[in-house]
N, C-alpha and C positions, 0 to 999 in steps of 0.2 A: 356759471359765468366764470372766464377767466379771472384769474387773483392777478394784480398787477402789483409790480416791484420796482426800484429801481435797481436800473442796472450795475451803475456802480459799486452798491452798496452789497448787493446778492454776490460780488465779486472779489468782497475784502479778503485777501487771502491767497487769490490764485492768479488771477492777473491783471489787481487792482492794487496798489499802495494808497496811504493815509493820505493827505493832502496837508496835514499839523501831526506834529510829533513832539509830542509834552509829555509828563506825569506830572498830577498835581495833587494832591488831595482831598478827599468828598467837600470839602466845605470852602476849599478855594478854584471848585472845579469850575462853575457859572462863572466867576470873575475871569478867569481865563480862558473859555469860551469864549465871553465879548471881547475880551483883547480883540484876540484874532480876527471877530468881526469889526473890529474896530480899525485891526490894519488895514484887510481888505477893502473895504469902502472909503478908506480914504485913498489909498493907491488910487482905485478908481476915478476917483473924483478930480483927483492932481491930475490923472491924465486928458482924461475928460474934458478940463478946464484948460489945458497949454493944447487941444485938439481945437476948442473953441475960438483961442486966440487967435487960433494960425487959421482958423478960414474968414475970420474978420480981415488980418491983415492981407489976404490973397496969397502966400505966400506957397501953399498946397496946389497941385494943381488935380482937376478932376474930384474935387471934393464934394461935387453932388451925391458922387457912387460910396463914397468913401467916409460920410459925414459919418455913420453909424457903427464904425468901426474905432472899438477900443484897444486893439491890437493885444489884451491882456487874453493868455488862453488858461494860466494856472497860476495859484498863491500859493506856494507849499510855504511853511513857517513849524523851523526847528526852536523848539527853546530849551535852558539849558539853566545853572540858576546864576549865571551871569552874565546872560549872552542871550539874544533873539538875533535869527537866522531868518533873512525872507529874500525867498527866492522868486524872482520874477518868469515867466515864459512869456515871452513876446512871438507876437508873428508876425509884426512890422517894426524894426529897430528904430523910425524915425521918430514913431509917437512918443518916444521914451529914447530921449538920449543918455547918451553916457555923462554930459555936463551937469547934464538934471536932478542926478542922484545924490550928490552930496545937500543940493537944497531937499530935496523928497526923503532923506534921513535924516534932515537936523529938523525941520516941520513935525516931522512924525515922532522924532524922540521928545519934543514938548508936547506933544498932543497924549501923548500915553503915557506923560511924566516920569521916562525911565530916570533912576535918581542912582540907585543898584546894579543896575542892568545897563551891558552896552547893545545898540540896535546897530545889522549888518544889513544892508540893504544890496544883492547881487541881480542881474536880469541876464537871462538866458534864450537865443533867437529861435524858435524853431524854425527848421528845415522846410518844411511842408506846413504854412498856415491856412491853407485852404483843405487842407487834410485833418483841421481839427473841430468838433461838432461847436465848440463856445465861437471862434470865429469868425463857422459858416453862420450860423445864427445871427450873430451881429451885421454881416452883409446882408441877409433877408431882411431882419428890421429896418436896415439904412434903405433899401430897396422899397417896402410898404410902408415906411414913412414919403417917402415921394410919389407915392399913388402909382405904383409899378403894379400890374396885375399880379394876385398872388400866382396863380402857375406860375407863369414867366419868370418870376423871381427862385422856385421852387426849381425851375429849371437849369435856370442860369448857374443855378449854385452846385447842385448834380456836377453841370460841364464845367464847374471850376475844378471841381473836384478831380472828376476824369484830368482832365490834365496833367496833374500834379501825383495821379498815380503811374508813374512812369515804369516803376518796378514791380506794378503790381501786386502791393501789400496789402492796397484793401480791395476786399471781397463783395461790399454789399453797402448801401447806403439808402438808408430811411430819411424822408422829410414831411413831419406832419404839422400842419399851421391850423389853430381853432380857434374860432369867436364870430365875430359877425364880418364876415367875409362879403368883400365888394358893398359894403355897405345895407345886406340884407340885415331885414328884422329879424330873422331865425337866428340863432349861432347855428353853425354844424362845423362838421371835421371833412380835413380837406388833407392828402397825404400820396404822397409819389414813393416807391421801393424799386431801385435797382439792384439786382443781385440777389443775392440772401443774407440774412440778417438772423442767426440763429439765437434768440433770446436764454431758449432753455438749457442752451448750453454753458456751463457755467467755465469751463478750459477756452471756450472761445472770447476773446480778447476784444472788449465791445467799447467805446466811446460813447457816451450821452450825454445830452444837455437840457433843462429847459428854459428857455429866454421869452419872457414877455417883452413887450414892446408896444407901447399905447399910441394909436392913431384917429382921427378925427371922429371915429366909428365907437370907440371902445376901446379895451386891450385885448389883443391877441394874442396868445401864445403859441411860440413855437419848438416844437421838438424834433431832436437830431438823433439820429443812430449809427453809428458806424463799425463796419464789421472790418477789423484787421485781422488777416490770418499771417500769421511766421509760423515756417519751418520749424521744425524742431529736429537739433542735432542726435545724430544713434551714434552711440560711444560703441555697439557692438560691429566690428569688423567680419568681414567674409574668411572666410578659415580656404586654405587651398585643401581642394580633394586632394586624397589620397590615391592608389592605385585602384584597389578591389572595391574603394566606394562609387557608387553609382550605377555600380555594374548587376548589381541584383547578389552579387555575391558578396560574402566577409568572413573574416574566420576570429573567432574571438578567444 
Protein backbone atom coordinates (compact mmCIF):
# COMPACT_ATOMS: atom_id res chain seq x y z
CA UNK A 1 0.00 0.00 0.00
CA UNK A 2 1.16 3.50 -0.73
CA UNK A 3 2.52 5.42 2.45
CA UNK A 4 0.89 8.81 2.28
CA UNK A 5 2.55 12.17 3.32
CA UNK A 6 2.07 15.55 3.25
CA UNK A 7 3.21 17.43 0.89
CA UNK A 8 4.28 20.35 2.32
CA UNK A 9 5.83 19.08 5.01
CA UNK A 10 8.01 16.05 2.94
CA UNK A 11 9.18 19.50 1.39
CA UNK A 12 10.62 21.63 4.30
CA UNK A 13 13.84 22.42 3.03
CA UNK A 14 13.75 22.61 -0.62
CA UNK A 15 10.93 24.24 -1.83
CA UNK A 16 8.83 24.76 1.04
CA UNK A 17 9.54 27.66 3.88
CA UNK A 18 8.11 27.55 7.69
CA UNK A 19 4.87 29.40 7.71
CA UNK A 20 6.16 30.62 11.95
CA UNK A 21 9.63 31.54 12.54
CA UNK A 22 10.28 31.62 16.41
CA UNK A 23 12.77 29.85 18.96
CA UNK A 24 11.55 29.14 22.18
CA UNK A 25 12.32 26.95 24.62
CA UNK A 26 11.25 23.16 25.46
CA UNK A 27 9.09 24.29 28.20
CA UNK A 28 7.63 27.52 26.70
CA UNK A 29 7.34 25.68 23.41
CA UNK A 30 3.34 24.54 23.64
CA UNK A 31 2.60 28.08 24.96
CA UNK A 32 3.72 29.51 21.78
CA UNK A 33 2.46 27.02 19.50
CA UNK A 34 -1.25 28.22 20.72
CA UNK A 35 -0.24 31.74 20.42
CA UNK A 36 0.13 31.38 16.85
CA UNK A 37 -3.04 29.21 16.68
CA UNK A 38 -4.56 31.83 18.51
CA UNK A 39 -3.60 34.58 15.91
CA UNK A 40 -4.81 32.54 13.13
CA UNK A 41 -8.12 31.90 14.12
CA UNK A 42 -8.84 34.98 15.01
CA UNK A 43 -7.71 36.71 11.80
CA UNK A 44 -10.04 34.37 10.53
CA UNK A 45 -12.87 34.92 12.33
CA UNK A 46 -12.55 39.03 11.98
CA UNK A 47 -12.70 38.37 8.54
CA UNK A 48 -15.38 36.09 8.48
CA UNK A 49 -17.40 38.38 10.56
CA UNK A 50 -16.92 41.98 8.46
CA UNK A 51 -17.72 39.24 5.16
CA UNK A 52 -20.99 38.55 7.04
CA UNK A 53 -21.88 42.11 7.60
CA UNK A 54 -21.34 43.11 4.21
CA UNK A 55 -23.83 40.45 2.55
CA UNK A 56 -26.49 41.45 5.26
CA UNK A 57 -26.17 44.92 4.41
CA UNK A 58 -26.15 44.04 0.37
CA UNK A 59 -23.39 45.87 -0.09
CA UNK A 60 -21.31 42.93 -2.19
CA UNK A 61 -22.44 42.05 -5.25
CA UNK A 62 -22.66 38.34 -6.44
CA UNK A 63 -22.18 37.12 -2.98
CA UNK A 64 -23.98 33.85 -3.70
CA UNK A 65 -20.64 32.62 -5.52
CA UNK A 66 -18.54 34.38 -3.19
CA UNK A 67 -20.11 33.85 0.35
CA UNK A 68 -17.33 31.02 0.91
CA UNK A 69 -14.63 32.75 0.24
CA UNK A 70 -12.18 34.09 3.11
CA UNK A 71 -9.78 35.68 0.74
CA UNK A 72 -6.95 34.50 3.59
CA UNK A 73 -4.38 32.09 1.37
CA UNK A 74 -1.26 32.26 4.19
CA UNK A 75 -0.42 33.30 8.08
CA UNK A 76 3.32 33.52 8.30
CA UNK A 77 4.15 34.95 11.97
CA UNK A 78 7.85 36.17 12.72
CA UNK A 79 8.42 36.68 16.43
CA UNK A 80 11.28 38.06 17.99
CA UNK A 81 11.51 38.92 21.86
CA UNK A 82 9.85 42.14 21.50
CA UNK A 83 8.10 42.12 18.43
CA UNK A 84 5.40 39.55 16.63
CA UNK A 85 5.38 40.08 12.93
CA UNK A 86 2.09 38.79 11.03
CA UNK A 87 2.01 38.74 7.69
CA UNK A 88 -1.32 38.46 5.97
CA UNK A 89 -1.69 37.02 1.97
CA UNK A 90 -4.80 37.94 0.57
CA UNK A 91 -6.38 37.13 -2.66
CA UNK A 92 -9.02 39.52 -2.55
CA UNK A 93 -7.96 43.06 -0.93
CA UNK A 94 -11.56 43.93 -0.39
CA UNK A 95 -12.35 41.36 2.35
CA UNK A 96 -9.56 42.99 4.41
CA UNK A 97 -9.04 46.54 4.09
CA UNK A 98 -6.35 48.69 4.84
CA UNK A 99 -8.80 50.79 7.39
CA UNK A 100 -9.42 47.62 9.18
CA UNK A 101 -6.03 46.88 10.39
CA UNK A 102 -5.40 49.13 12.90
CA UNK A 103 -8.78 47.95 14.70
CA UNK A 104 -7.59 43.94 13.86
CA UNK A 105 -4.11 44.85 15.84
CA UNK A 106 -5.50 46.64 18.74
CA UNK A 107 -8.37 43.57 19.09
CA UNK A 108 -5.65 41.03 18.88
CA UNK A 109 -3.03 42.74 21.07
CA UNK A 110 -5.84 42.45 24.00
CA UNK A 111 -6.80 39.21 23.15
CA UNK A 112 -3.14 37.76 23.45
CA UNK A 113 -2.39 40.36 26.36
CA UNK A 114 0.92 41.57 24.57
CA UNK A 115 2.19 43.65 27.82
CA UNK A 116 6.18 43.22 26.56
CA UNK A 117 5.64 42.72 23.12
CA UNK A 118 4.66 44.92 20.27
CA UNK A 119 2.01 43.12 17.55
CA UNK A 120 2.64 44.28 13.56
CA UNK A 121 -0.06 43.32 11.63
CA UNK A 122 1.10 43.65 7.48
CA UNK A 123 -1.23 42.04 4.46
CA UNK A 124 0.05 41.18 1.27
CA UNK A 125 -2.26 40.67 -2.33
CA UNK A 126 -1.46 37.87 -4.34
CA UNK A 127 -1.31 38.08 -7.89
CA UNK A 128 -2.95 34.96 -8.87
CA UNK A 129 -5.74 33.88 -6.25
CA UNK A 130 -7.20 31.52 -8.12
CA UNK A 131 -3.84 29.94 -8.54
CA UNK A 132 -3.66 29.12 -4.84
CA UNK A 133 -4.99 25.48 -3.47
CA UNK A 134 -6.37 27.29 0.19
CA UNK A 135 -8.44 29.70 -2.11
CA UNK A 136 -9.59 27.34 -4.71
CA UNK A 137 -10.86 25.17 -1.94
CA UNK A 138 -12.94 27.90 -0.33
CA UNK A 139 -14.63 28.62 -3.86
CA UNK A 140 -15.65 24.68 -4.00
CA UNK A 141 -16.95 24.87 -0.43
CA UNK A 142 -18.90 28.23 -1.23
CA UNK A 143 -20.04 26.28 -4.47
CA UNK A 144 -21.31 22.82 -2.26
CA UNK A 145 -22.63 24.76 0.31
CA UNK A 146 -25.32 25.95 -2.42
CA UNK A 147 -25.97 22.52 -3.66
CA UNK A 148 -23.84 23.09 -6.81
CA UNK A 149 -23.06 19.52 -8.16
CA UNK A 150 -19.76 18.46 -7.00
CA UNK A 151 -18.18 17.81 -10.68
CA UNK A 152 -19.50 21.11 -11.82
CA UNK A 153 -17.96 22.79 -8.99
CA UNK A 154 -14.67 20.49 -9.44
CA UNK A 155 -14.74 21.84 -12.68
CA UNK A 156 -15.43 25.16 -12.61
CA UNK A 157 -12.56 25.66 -10.34
CA UNK A 158 -9.85 23.58 -12.96
CA UNK A 159 -11.16 26.71 -15.55
CA UNK A 160 -10.48 29.28 -12.88
CA UNK A 161 -7.49 28.03 -12.70
CA UNK A 162 -6.67 27.65 -16.35
CA UNK A 163 -7.27 31.14 -16.70
CA UNK A 164 -5.08 32.66 -14.52
CA UNK A 165 -2.29 30.52 -15.72
CA UNK A 166 -1.39 32.83 -18.51
CA UNK A 167 2.39 32.23 -18.18
CA UNK A 168 2.05 28.92 -17.83
CA UNK A 169 3.74 28.16 -14.48
CA UNK A 170 1.56 25.61 -13.30
CA UNK A 171 1.94 22.33 -14.79
CA UNK A 172 -0.75 20.00 -13.24
CA UNK A 173 -3.73 20.37 -10.89
CA UNK A 174 -5.48 17.79 -8.69
CA UNK A 175 -9.09 18.08 -7.13
CA UNK A 176 -10.29 15.41 -4.81
CA UNK A 177 -13.59 16.08 -2.63
CA UNK A 178 -14.69 12.83 -0.02
CA UNK A 179 -17.73 12.18 2.10
CA UNK A 180 -21.15 11.63 1.22
CA UNK A 181 -21.33 12.90 -1.97
CA UNK A 182 -24.80 14.05 -3.64
CA UNK A 183 -26.27 13.12 -0.62
CA UNK A 184 -25.47 9.05 -0.89
CA UNK A 185 -25.34 6.85 2.10
CA UNK A 186 -21.95 5.42 1.15
CA UNK A 187 -18.98 8.01 1.47
CA UNK A 188 -16.59 7.50 -1.38
CA UNK A 189 -13.78 9.57 -3.26
CA UNK A 190 -14.44 11.60 -6.03
CA UNK A 191 -11.25 13.54 -7.87
CA UNK A 192 -10.47 15.27 -11.30
CA UNK A 193 -6.22 15.46 -12.38
CA UNK A 194 -5.22 17.77 -15.13
CA UNK A 195 -1.70 17.67 -16.10
CA UNK A 196 0.73 15.93 -13.83
CA UNK A 197 1.10 16.18 -10.56
CA UNK A 198 4.61 14.66 -9.53
CA UNK A 199 4.34 13.80 -5.72
CA UNK A 200 7.43 11.80 -5.37
CA UNK A 201 9.38 14.39 -6.57
CA UNK A 202 10.53 16.30 -3.73
CA UNK A 203 12.60 19.49 -6.16
CA UNK A 204 9.09 19.71 -7.69
CA UNK A 205 7.38 22.74 -6.08
CA UNK A 206 3.94 21.31 -5.03
CA UNK A 207 0.90 23.45 -3.23
CA UNK A 208 -1.57 21.61 -0.96
CA UNK A 209 -4.38 22.08 1.14
CA UNK A 210 -7.08 20.29 2.93
CA UNK A 211 -10.40 22.11 3.67
CA UNK A 212 -13.55 20.61 5.12
CA UNK A 213 -16.62 22.16 4.68
CA UNK A 214 -19.84 20.90 6.38
CA UNK A 215 -23.12 20.67 4.26
CA UNK A 216 -26.60 19.43 4.99
CA UNK A 217 -25.06 15.76 4.15
CA UNK A 218 -22.23 15.73 6.67
CA UNK A 219 -18.63 17.12 6.18
CA UNK A 220 -16.78 16.73 3.24
CA UNK A 221 -13.48 17.19 2.52
CA UNK A 222 -11.59 18.53 0.06
CA UNK A 223 -8.15 18.44 -1.33
CA UNK A 224 -6.04 20.47 -3.66
CA UNK A 225 -2.63 19.86 -5.43
CA UNK A 226 -0.93 22.08 -7.52
CA UNK A 227 2.03 21.43 -9.50
CA UNK A 228 4.11 24.71 -10.32
CA UNK A 229 7.14 24.16 -12.39
CA UNK A 230 10.03 27.46 -12.74
CA UNK A 231 12.81 27.38 -14.74
CA UNK A 232 15.92 27.25 -13.24
CA UNK A 233 18.61 29.80 -14.16
CA UNK A 234 22.40 27.81 -15.52
CA UNK A 235 25.08 30.36 -14.48
CA UNK A 236 27.32 28.00 -16.96
CA UNK A 237 27.81 29.99 -20.38
CA UNK A 238 28.52 28.62 -23.90
CA UNK A 239 32.33 28.93 -24.36
CA UNK A 240 32.98 29.96 -28.35
CA UNK A 241 34.99 27.10 -30.27
CA UNK A 242 38.00 27.34 -31.03
CA UNK A 243 39.70 26.61 -34.53
CA UNK A 244 40.75 22.72 -34.45
CA UNK A 245 37.71 22.11 -32.03
CA UNK A 246 35.09 20.34 -33.58
CA UNK A 247 36.92 19.28 -36.29
CA UNK A 248 38.06 15.80 -35.12
CA UNK A 249 41.35 17.22 -34.87
CA UNK A 250 43.63 19.05 -31.82
CA UNK A 251 46.94 19.24 -30.81
CA UNK A 252 47.66 19.44 -27.15
Amino acid sequence: MGQKINPLGFRLGTTQDHHSVWFAQPKNYSESLEEDQKIRNYIQNYVKKNIQKNVEKNIKKNMRISAGLSGIARIEIKKTIDLIQVRIYLGFQKFLKDSLIPELQMNLQKELNCVNRKLSISTLKIAKPYGNPIILAQYIAGQLKHRVPFRKAMKRAIERTKKENRKGNIKGIRVQIAGRLGGKDIARIEWIRKGRVPLQTIRAKIDYCSYPVRTIYGILGIKIWIFIYKKKETLIKKLPLKKNEGKGESKL
